[in-house]
C-alpha positions, -999 to +999 in steps of 0.1 A: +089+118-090+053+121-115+047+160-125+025+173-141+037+182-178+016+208-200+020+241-213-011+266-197-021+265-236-031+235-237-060+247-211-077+263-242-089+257-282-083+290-303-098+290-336-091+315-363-116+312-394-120+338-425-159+334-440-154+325-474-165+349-501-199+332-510-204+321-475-246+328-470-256+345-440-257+319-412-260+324-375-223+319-361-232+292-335-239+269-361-216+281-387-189+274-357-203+242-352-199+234-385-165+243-390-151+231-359-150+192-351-160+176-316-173+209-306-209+215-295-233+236-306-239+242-267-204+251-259-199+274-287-230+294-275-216+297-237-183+304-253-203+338-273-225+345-241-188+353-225-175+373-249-152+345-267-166+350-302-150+376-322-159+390-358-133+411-371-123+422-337-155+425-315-175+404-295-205+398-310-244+380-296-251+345-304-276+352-325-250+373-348-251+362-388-218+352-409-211+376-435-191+367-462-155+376-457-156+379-415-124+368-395-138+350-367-122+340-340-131+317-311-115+309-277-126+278-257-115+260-225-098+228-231-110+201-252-134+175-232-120+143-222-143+115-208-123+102-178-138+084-140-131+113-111-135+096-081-143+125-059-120+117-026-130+136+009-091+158+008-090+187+029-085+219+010-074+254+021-101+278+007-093+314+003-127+326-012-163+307-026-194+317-045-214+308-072-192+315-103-150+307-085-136+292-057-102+305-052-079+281-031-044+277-016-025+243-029-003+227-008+030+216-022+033+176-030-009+181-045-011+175-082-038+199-096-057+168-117-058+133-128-033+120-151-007+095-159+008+083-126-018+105-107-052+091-109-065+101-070-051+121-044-053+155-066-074+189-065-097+179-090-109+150-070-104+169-040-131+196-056-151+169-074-160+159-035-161+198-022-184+208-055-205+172-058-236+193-066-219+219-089-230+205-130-194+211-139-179+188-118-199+164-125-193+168-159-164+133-160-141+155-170-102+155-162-099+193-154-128+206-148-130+242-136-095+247-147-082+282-163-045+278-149-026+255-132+008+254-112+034+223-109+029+191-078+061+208-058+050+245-059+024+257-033+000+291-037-030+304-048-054+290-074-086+303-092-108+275-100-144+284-120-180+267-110-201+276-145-193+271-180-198+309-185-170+317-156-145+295-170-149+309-203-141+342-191-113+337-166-097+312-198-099+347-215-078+366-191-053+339-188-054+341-225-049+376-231-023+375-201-044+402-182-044+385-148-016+392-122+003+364-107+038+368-083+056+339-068+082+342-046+113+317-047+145+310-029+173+307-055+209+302-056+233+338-057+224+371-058+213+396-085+233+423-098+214+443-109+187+432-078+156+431-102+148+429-142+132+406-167+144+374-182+129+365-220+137+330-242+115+305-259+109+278-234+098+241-255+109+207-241+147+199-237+159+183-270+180+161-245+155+150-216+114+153-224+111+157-184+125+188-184+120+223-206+149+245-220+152+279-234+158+286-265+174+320-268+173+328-304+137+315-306+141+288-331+116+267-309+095+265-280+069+292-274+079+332-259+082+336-223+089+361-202+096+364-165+103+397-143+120+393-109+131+416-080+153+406-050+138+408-021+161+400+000+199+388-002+203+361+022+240+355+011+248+325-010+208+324-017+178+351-025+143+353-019+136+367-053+093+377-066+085+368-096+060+379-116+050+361-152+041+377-179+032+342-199+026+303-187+048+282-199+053+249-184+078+254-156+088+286-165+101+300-134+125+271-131+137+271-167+145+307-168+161+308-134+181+278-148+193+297-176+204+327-158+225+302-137+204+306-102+179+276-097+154+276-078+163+257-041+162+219-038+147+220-078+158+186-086+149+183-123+168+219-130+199+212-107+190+237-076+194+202-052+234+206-059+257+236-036+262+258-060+272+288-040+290+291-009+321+277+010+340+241+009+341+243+046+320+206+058+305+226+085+286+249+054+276+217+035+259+203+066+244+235+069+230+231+033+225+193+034+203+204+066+180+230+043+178+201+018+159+184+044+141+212+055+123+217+020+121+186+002+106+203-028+117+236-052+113+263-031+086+278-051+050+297-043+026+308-059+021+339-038-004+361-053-031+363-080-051+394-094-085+385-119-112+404-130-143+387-114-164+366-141-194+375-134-194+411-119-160+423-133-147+436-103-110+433-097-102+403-073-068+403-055-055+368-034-023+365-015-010+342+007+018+337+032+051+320+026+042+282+036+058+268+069+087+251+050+096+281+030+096+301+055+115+280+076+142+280+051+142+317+051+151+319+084+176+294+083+197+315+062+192+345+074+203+330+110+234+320+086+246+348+074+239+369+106+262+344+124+288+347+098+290+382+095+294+380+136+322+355+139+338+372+104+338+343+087 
């Protein structure tokens, strides 16, 4: 099964550069675009329009000069990549549209853009068709629009920008980790106690490249963190929220992993296996059943929270459990309700 693989920093360039000592005074777009290969003058100004250029701390105008001696620091969507998007006519759920975001709801099985083993069928061509007369996706680019993404198998809620200027600003909050985001999962056991945080490194597995790993003592991978809170013990199973505090290529799944409750039906990070429960064949059918039920992690991307791009106003999306999930849900709740009547 093809996934998409990439850590939410590879969305963005950041750039940290100190002015040398006998550095003249030059106006910081093109002293950027000096410094920085394969970057545009063009891009670096949009990037200081948002707010992305800092000297020694602050945001400064595009038509600031370099003094000798400035830190500057730049943040900038993902590098361009010429690539053919054949815009395809895919339905898409849209939660909210208008001129700077369109914020939609991904159904599991969609990969979010083109890559290797995924060239149509994806959101990006999906929204190369719905936005044919936006500039930016037009632009031949492999994800355009994109500050954030989540995995093929997980469903939920997705901010996508429509300007230059509104994807360097919401790249910014993802960034600076100042957006909001809560998914809610079924995973295997229960919590004790029913709600905390769960830190590690997370870099690819030094075993399988398919698959990521915590690495506890942080001697690689980058830092992650993950809060969760039970939401409801469903007996061998909980619905569990999560909400992230970093990106990090499946990180939900990793750290769930390493605290020994995967997330339902995750194939790659062993949640497809009983792991809780009875021998009894009766209870296996049972399970074998919600294997069929949800042929995917059961994984959504519940809720985001974003400062608007353009007017700064605090934007808050959430979206029900999908039909599947909630299916599941109900499954086990019907279990353990009948178990609890017959005593067994």
């Amino acid at each position: 099964m093809q996934d998409e693989f990439f850590d939410q920093s590879e969305l963005y360039e950041h750039h940290r550069i100190v002015a040398d000592k006998g550095q003249g005074l030059l106006r910081i777009d093109k002293f950027l675009s000096n410094r920085l290969e394969n970057v545009s003058r063009n891009k670096i100004q949009i990037a200081t329009r948002a707010g992305n250029v800092q000297v020694n701390g602050d945001a400064v105008k595009p038509n600031y000069r370099v003094k000798p001696g400035d830190v500057i620091t730049i943040l900038l969507p993902y590098p361009h990549y010429e690539y053919e998007i054949l815009p395809e006519n895919i339905p898409i759920n849209i939660l909210y549209e208008d001129d700077h975001l369109i914020v939609v709801n991904k159904e599991a099985g969609m990969v979010v853009h083109p890559g290797h083993g995924n060239y149509t069928g994806t959101l990006v061509n999906a929204l190369c068709w719905h936005l044919k007369d936006v500039p930016l996706f037009q632009s031949g680019e492999v994800r355009p629009g994109l500050a954030h993404r989540i995995d093929k198998d997980t469903s939920g809620i997705l901010v996508i920008a429509k300007t230059d200027i509104a994807l360097n600003r919401l790249a910014k909050q993802f960034f600076d980790h100042t957006t909001q985001r809560t998914y809610h999962a079924v995973v295997w056991g229960t919590f004790d106690p029913p709600e905390g945080s769960i830190s590690g490194h997370i870099g690819r597995n030094i075993r399988d490249r398919l698959k990521m790993q915590v690495f506890p003592d942080g001697e690689s991978g980058k830092p992650a963190l993950t809060h969760y809170r039970m939401l409801e013990n469903l007996g061998h199973v909980s619905l569990i929220e999560c909400r992230l505090e970093t990106g990090r290529t499946h990180q939900i799944r990793v750290h769930m992993e390493y605290v020994r409750h995967p997330v339902f039906n995750d194939e790659r990070y062993g949640g497809n296996q009983i792991l809780r429960g009875t021998v009894f064949s009766k209870y296996k059918q049972f399970v074998e059943n919600c294997f069929k039920i949800i042929p995917r992690q059961a994984l959504h991307a519940k809720s985001l929270t974003f400062r608007h791009p353009e007017t700064g106003k605090e934007m808050v999306f959430d979206s029900a459990l999908p039909a599947d999930m909630q299916l599941l849900v109900e499954k086990w709740r019907k279990y353990i309700t009948d178990r609890d009547a017959t005593g067994g």
